[in-house]
TIBA-210652 format. One record per atom (N, C-alpha, C): y, x, z; residue in one letter. Coordinates in steps of 0.02 Angstrom, whole numbers, plus 50000, padded with zeros to 5 digits. Each point is the difference from the previous one (the first is absolute). Last residue first. Example, Ala and Ser with C-alpha at 12.3 -4.5 7.8 and 13.67 -1.06 7.14 Angstrom:
2
498885064250354s 500595004250003s 500554996150037s 497145001549996a 500594995550000a 500605004550000a 
# end
This chain:
180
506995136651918x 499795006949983x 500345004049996x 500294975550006x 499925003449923x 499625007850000x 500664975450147x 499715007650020x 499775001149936x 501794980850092x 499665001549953x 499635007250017x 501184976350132x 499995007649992x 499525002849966x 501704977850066x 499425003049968x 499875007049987x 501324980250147x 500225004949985x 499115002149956x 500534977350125x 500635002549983x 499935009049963x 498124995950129x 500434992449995x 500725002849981x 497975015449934x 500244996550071x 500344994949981x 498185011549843x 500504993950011x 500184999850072x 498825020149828x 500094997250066x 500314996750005x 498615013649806x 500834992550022x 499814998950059x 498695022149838x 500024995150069x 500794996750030x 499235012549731x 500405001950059x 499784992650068x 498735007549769x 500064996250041x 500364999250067x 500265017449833x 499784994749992x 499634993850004x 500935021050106x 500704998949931x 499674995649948x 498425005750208x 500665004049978x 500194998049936x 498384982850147x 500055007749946x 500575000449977x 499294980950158x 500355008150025x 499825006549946x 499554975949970x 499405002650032x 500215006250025x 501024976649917x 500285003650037x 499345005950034x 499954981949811x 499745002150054x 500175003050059x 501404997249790x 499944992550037x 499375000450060x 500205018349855x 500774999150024x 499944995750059x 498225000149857x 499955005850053x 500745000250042x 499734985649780x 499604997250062x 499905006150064x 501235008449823x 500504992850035x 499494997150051x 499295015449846x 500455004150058x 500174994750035x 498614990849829x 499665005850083x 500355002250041x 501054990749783x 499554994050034x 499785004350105x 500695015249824x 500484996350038x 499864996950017x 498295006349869x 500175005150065x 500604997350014x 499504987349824x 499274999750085x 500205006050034x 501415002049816x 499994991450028x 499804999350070x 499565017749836x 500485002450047x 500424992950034x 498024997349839x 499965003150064x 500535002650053x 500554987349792x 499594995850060x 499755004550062x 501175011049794x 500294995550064x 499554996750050x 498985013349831x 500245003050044x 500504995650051x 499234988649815x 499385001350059x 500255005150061x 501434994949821x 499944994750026x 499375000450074x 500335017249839x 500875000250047x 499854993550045x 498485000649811x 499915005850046x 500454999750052x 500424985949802x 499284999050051x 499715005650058x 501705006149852x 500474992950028x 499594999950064x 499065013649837x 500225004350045x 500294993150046x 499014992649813x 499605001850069x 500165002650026x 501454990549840x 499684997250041x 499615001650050x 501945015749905x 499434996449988x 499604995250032x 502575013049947x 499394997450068x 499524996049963x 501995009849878x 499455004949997x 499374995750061x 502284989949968x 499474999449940x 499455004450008x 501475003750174x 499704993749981x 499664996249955x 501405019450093x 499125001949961x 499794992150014x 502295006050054x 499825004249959x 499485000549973x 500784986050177x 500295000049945x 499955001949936x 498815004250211x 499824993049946x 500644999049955x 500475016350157x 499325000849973x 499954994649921x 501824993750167x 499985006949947x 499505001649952x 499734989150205x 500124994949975x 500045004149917x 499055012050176x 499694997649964x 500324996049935x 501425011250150x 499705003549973x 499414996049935x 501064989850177x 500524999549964x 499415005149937x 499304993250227x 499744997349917x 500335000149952x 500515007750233x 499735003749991x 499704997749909x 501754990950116x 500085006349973x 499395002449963x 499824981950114x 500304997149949x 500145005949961x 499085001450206x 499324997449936x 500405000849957x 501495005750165x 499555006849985x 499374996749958x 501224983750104x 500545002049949x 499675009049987x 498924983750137x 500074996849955x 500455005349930x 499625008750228x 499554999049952x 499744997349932x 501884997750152x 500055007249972x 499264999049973x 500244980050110x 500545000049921x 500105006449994x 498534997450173x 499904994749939x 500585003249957x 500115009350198x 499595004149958x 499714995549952x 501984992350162x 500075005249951x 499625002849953x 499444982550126x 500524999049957x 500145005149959x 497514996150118x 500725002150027x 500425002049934x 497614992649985x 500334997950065x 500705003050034x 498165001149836x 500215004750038x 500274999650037x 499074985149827x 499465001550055x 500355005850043x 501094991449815x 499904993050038x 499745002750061x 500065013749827x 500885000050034x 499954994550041x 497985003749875x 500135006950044x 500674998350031x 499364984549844x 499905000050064x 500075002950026x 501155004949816x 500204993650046x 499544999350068x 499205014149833x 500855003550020x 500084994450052x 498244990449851x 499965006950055x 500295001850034x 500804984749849x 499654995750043x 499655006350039x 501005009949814x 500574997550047x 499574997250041x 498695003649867x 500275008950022x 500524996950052x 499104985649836x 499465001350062x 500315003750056x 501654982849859x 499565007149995x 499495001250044x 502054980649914x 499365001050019x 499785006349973x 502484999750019x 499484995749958x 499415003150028x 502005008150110x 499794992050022x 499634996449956x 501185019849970x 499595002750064x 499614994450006x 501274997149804x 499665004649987x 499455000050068x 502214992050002x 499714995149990x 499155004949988x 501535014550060x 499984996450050x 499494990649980x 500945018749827x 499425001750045x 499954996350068x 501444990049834x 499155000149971x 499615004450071x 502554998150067x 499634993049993x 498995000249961x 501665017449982x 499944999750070x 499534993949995x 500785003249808x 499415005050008x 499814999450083x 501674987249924x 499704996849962x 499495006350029x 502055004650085x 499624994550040x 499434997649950x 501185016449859x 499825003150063x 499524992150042x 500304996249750x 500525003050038x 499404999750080x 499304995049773x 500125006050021x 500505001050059x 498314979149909x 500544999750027x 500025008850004x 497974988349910x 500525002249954x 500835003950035x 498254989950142x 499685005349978x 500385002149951x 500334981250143x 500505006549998x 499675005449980x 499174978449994x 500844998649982x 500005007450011x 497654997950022x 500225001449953x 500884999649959x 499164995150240x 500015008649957x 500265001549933x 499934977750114x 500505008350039x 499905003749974x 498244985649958x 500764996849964x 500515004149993x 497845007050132x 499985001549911x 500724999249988x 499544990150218x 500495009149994x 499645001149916x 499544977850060x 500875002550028x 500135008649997x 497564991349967x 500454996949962x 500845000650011x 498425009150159x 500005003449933x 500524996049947x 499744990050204x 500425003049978x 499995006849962x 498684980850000x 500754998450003x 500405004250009x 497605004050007x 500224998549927x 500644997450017x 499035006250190x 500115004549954x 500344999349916x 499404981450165x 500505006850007x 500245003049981x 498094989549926x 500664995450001x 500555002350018x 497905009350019x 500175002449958x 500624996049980x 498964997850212x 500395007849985x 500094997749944x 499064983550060x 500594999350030x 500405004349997x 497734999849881x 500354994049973x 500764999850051x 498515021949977x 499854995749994x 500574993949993x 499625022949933x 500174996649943x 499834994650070x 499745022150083x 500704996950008x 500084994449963x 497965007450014x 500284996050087x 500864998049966x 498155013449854x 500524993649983x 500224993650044x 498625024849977x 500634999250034x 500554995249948x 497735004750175x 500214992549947x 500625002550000x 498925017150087x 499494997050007x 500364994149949x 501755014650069x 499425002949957x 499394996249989x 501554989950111x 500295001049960x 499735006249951x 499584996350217x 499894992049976x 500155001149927x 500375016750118x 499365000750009x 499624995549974x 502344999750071x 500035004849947x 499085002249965x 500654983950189x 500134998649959x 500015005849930x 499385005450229x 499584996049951x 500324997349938x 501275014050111x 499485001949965x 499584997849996x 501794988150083x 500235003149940x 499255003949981x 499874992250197x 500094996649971x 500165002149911x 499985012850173x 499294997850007x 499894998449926x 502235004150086x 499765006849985x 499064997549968x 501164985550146x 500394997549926x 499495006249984x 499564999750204x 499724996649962x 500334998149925x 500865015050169x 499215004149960x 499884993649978x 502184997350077x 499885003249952x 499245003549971x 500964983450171x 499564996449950x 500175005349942x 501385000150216x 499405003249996x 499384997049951x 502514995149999x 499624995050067x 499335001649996x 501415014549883x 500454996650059x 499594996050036x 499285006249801x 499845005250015x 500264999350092x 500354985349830x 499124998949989x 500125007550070x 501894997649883x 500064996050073x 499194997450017x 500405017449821x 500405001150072x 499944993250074x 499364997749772x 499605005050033x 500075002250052x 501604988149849x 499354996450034x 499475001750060x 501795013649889x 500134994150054x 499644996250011x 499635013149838x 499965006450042x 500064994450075x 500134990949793x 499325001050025x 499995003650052x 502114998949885x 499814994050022x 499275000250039x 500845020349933x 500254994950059x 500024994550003x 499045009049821x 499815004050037x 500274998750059x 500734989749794x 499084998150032x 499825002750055x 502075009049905x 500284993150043x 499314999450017x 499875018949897x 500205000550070x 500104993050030x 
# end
């Protein structure tokens, strides 16, 4: 939920000075960039980033992975939301591209619900996953990639299709959405 209002705020003020179909654009090229080369994120200014503060939340983790008391579990699933994932960098744009506070971070917090199930999963059949099934799950992601990629570039069109490409109207000071 915190990723989810933080992004949600971004989005929001992309959304305030009417630059919400182009972030919306934006993001799905980028997600598009990222099936075609997806080692955009390894390059030399991201991965410095990234690697600093991957490097700060492993440290965090692993001090309180032994730790049983209550704030110690609060603390893994919250360090947890914030290690590099595809699924999260998805979740996120979608919470980047909606543009309003509230439906970023409820969204955010219905992904988080919603992978609880999987997380589980893999608990249980992790030894049983095989490389090519792995290899399979992997191909199925990329496509459900390029169709978010699409929803987002259609979002960012504004072509008046019902409940997905809803039409942004920018007056001055006020924005008005047509969902249908």
């Amino acid at each position: 939920m915190i990723i989810g209002l933080i992004f949600s705020t971004i989005g929001y003020g992309f959304s305030l000075i009417g630059y919400q179909s182009y972030l919306s654009i934006i993001i799905g090229v980028f997600f598009i960039l990222l099936i075609i080369r997806p080692g955009i994120l390894k390059l030399n200014p991201i991965k410095k980033v990234l690697y600093v503060l991957v490097s700060f939340l492993k440290k965090v983790f692993s001090e309180q992975i032994n730790n049983h008391k209550y704030v110690s579990v609060f603390l893994l699933g919250l360090i947890n939301g914030f290690l590099p994932c595809g699924n999260v960098y998805l979740a996120t744009g979608m919470s980047l591209a909606l543009g309003s506070l509230f439906n970023g971070t409820i969204f955010m917090l219905v992904f988080g619900i919603g992978t609880l199930p999987a997380m589980f999963l893999v608990l249980y059949i992790n030894k049983s996953i095989t490389t090519s099934f792995f290899n399979t799950l992997i191909k199925y992601k990329k496509i459900f990639l390029l169709l978010y990629a699409i929803l987002l570039l259609l979002r960012g069109l504004n072509l008046d299709i019902p409940y997905i490409s809803p039409s942004i109207m920018v007056e001055e000071n006020k924005i008005q959405t047509n969902c249908h």
